[in-house]
C-alpha positions as CSV (number, residue, x, y, z in Angstrom):
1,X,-198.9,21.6,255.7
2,X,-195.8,19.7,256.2
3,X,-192.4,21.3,256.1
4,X,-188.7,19.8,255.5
5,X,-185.3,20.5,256.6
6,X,-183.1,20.6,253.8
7,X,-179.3,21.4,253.6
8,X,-178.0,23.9,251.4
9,X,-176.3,21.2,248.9
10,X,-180.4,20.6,248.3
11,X,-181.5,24.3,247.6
12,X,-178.7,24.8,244.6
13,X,-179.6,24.2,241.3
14,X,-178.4,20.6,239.8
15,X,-176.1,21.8,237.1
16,X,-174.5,24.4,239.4
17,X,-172.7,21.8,241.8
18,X,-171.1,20.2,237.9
19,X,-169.8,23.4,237.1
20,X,-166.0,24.8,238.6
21,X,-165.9,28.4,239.3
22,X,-164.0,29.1,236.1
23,X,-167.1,27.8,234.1
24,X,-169.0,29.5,236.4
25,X,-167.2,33.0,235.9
26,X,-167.1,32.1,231.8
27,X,-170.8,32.5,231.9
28,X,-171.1,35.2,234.1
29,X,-168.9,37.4,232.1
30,X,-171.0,36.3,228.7
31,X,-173.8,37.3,230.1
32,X,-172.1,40.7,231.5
33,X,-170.8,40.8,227.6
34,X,-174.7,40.1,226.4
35,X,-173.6,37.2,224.9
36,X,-176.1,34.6,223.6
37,X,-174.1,31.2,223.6
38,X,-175.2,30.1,227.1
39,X,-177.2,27.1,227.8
40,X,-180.8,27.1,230.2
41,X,-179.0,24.9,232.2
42,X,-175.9,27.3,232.7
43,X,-178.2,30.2,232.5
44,X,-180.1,28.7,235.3
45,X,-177.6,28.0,237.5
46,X,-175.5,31.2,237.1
47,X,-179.1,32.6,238.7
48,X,-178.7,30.6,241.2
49,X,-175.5,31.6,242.3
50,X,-176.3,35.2,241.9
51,X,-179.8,34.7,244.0
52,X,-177.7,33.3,246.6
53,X,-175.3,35.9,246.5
54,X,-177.9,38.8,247.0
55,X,-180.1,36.5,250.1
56,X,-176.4,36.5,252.0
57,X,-176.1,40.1,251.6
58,X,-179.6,41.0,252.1
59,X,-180.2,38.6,255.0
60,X,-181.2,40.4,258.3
61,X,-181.8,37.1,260.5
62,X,-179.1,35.0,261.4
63,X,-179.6,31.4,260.7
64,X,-182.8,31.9,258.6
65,X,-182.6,31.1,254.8
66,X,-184.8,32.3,252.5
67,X,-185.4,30.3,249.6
68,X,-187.1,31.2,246.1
């Protein structure tokens, strides 16, 4: 088994780094508003940014990251 070190720009999800953080919040508050005009692609990276959100809460090691 081989393992690489990758930066954080690398573990995000493509169509998240294209999107601002007002496009980002639109979506976020359609899905809070079970709206169903959303894209996969902005559905997927609106995960994403909420999976990362939770790991930097939940983290208890400093300096480990825990990817999905």
């Amino acid at each position: 088994m081989s393992y690489k070190q990758l930066t954080i720009a690398e573990t995000e999800h493509p169509y998240r780094r294209e999107m601002d953080a007002e496009q980002m919040a639109f979506v976020l508050q359609g899905i809070l508003d079970n709206e169903n005009w959303m894209t996969d692609e902005e559905l997927g990276a609106a995960t994403d940014l909420l999976y990362d959100k939770v790991a930097e809460e939940k983290q208890t090691v400093p300096g480990i990251l825990t990817l999905q």
